[in-house]
C-alpha positions in Angstrom: 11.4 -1.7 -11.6 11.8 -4.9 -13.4 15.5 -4.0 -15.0 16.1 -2.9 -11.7 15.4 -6.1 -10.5 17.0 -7.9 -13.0 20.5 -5.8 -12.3 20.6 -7.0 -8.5 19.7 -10.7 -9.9 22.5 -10.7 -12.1 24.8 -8.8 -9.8 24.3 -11.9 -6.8 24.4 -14.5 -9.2 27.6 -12.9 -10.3 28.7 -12.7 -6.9 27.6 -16.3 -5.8 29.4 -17.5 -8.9 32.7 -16.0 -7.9 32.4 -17.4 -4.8 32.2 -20.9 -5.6 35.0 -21.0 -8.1 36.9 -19.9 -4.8 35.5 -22.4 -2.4 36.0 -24.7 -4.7 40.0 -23.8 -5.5 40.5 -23.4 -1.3 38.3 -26.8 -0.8 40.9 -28.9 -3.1 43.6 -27.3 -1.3 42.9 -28.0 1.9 41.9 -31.4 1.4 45.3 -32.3 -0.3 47.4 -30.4 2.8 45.1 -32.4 5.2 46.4 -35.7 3.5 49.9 -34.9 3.8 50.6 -33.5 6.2 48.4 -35.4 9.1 50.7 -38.1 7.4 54.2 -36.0 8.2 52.5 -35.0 11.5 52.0 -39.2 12.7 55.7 -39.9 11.1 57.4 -37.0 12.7 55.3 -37.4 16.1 54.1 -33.8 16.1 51.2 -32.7 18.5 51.4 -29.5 16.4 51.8 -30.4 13.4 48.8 -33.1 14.0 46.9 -29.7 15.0 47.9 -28.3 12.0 46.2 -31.3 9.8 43.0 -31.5 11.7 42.9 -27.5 10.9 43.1 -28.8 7.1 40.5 -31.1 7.6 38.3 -28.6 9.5 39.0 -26.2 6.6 37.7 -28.3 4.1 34.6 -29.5 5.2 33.5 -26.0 6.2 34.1 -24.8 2.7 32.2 -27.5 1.7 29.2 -26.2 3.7 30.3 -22.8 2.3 29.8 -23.9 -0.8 26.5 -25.7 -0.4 24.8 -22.4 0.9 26.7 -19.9 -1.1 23.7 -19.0 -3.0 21.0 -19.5 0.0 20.2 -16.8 2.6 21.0 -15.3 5.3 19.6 -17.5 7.8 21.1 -20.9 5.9 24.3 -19.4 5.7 24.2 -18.3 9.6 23.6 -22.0 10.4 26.4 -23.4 8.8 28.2 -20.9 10.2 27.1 -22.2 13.8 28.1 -25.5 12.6 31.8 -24.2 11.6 32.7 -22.7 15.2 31.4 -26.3 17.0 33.3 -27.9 14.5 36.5 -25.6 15.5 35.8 -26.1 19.1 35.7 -29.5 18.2 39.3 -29.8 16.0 40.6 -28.1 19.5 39.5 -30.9 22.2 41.0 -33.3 19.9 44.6 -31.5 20.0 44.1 -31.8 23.9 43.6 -35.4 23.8 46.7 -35.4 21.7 48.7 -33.6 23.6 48.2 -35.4 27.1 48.6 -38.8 24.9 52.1 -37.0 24.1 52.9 -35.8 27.8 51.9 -39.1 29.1 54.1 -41.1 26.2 58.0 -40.8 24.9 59.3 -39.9 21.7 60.7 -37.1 20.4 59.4 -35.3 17.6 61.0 -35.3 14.4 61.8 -31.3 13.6 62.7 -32.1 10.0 59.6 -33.0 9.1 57.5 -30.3 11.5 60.0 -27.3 9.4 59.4 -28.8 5.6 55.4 -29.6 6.1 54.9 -26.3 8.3 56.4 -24.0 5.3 54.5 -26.3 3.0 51.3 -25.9 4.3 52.4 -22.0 4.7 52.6 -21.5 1.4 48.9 -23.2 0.4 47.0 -21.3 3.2 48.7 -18.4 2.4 47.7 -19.2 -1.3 44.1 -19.6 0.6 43.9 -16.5 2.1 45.0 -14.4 -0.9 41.9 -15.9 -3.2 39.1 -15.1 -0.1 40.2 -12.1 1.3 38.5 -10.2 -1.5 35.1 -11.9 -0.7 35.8 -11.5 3.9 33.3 -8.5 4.1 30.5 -10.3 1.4 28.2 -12.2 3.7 28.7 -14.0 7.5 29.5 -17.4 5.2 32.4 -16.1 3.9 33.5 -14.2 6.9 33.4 -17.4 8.9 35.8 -19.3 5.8 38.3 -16.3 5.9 38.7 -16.5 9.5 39.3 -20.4 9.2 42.2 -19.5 6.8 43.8 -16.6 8.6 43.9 -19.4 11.3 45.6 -21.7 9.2 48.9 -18.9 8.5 48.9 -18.4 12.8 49.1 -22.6 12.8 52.0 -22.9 10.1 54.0 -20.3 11.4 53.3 -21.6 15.2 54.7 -25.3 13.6 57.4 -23.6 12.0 58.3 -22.0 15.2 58.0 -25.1 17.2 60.0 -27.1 15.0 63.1 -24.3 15.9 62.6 -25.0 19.3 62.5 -28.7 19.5 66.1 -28.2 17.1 67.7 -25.7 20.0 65.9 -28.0 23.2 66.9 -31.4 21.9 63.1 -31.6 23.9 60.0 -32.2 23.1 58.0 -29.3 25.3 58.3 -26.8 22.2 56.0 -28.6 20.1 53.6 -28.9 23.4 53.8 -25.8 23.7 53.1 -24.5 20.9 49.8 -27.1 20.0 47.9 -25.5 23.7 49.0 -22.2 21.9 47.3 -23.4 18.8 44.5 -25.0 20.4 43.8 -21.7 22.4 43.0 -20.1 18.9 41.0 -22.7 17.4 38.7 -22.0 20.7 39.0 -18.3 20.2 38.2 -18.7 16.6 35.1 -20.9 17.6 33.7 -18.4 19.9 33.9 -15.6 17.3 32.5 -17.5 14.7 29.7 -19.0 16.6 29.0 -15.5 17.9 28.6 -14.0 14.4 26.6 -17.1 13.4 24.2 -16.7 16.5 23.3 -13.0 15.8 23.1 -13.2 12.6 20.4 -16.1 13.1 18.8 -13.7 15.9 18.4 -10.9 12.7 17.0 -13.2 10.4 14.6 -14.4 13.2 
């Protein structure tokens, strides 16, 4: 019974130690792309490519909390997964008060700047999402962090596609466009995740 014991021990540590080498490779990541690119995203005056950067900076501090609980339970890890959807819900108010700020002022945004970043941060996430996607089915922890970064490849392309239509337009109304689009998945994304996190915390209960 002991060795038996000692197997499943060894196999979670295993597991949990896999899982922060990850967190912590996808935590670096994102922090860098959140630096650079909410920098491209004020110089190129880009409502979705600012949405894009505050999805960087969402993305790393909820693999930091990822990482804190990786090895705690089920309940611990269900809070923090709460605590990622508000923060999601959260990233998507902001991008509205961005947007009417850019409806309300003038300025046209920059398309360079929205293409290069956009494939940029495309190629990171999807570096991102290739190194969790083997641990998306583990535990509602690492659910919640894969869903973040399957977000993250819907937000680049969405840029990359806005940054086409503000080159065809000469307008601005592409990159609007395309940041409600994006700002209607964070709150879908938030919803799912806090609805995951809230029965899983009903279970444990």
């Amino acid at each position: 019974m002991s060795g038996c014991c000692d197997d499943h021990c060894g196999v979670d540590a295993l597991k949990s130690h896999r899982q922060r080498t990850t967190l912590r490779a996808v935590l670096a990541i994102n922090a860098v792309m959140f630096v650079v690119i909410v920098v491209a995203a004020l110089h190129g005056r880009s409502s979705a490519l600012l949405a894009d950067s505050l999805d960087n900076f969402g993305d790393a501090v909820t693999y930091g909390l990822s990482l804190f609980v990786v090895s705690k339970g089920a309940s611990a890890k269900a809070r923090v997964a709460l605590f990622k959807g508000v923060l999601i819900l959260l990233m998507a108010v902001l991008v509205m008060f961005q947007i009417v700020e850019r409806i309300t002022g003038s300025g046209l945004p920059v398309f360079e700047v929205m293409g290069v970043f956009s494939l940029a941060g495309l190629a990171a996430n999807g570096l991102c999402l290739f190194l969790l996607s083997r641990h998306r089915n583990e535990d509602v922890n690492m659910s919640s962090v894969w869903e973040c970064s399957r977000n993250d490849i819907a937000s680049n392309l969405s840029v990359l596609v806005a940054a086409g239509g503000v080159w065809l337009t000469g307008a601005g109304w592409p990159d609007i466009v395309v940041a409600l689009a994006l700002v209607g998945l964070l709150a879908r994304s938030a919803s799912r995740v806090i609805s995951s996190a809230v029965s899983e915390l009903r279970v444990a209960a």
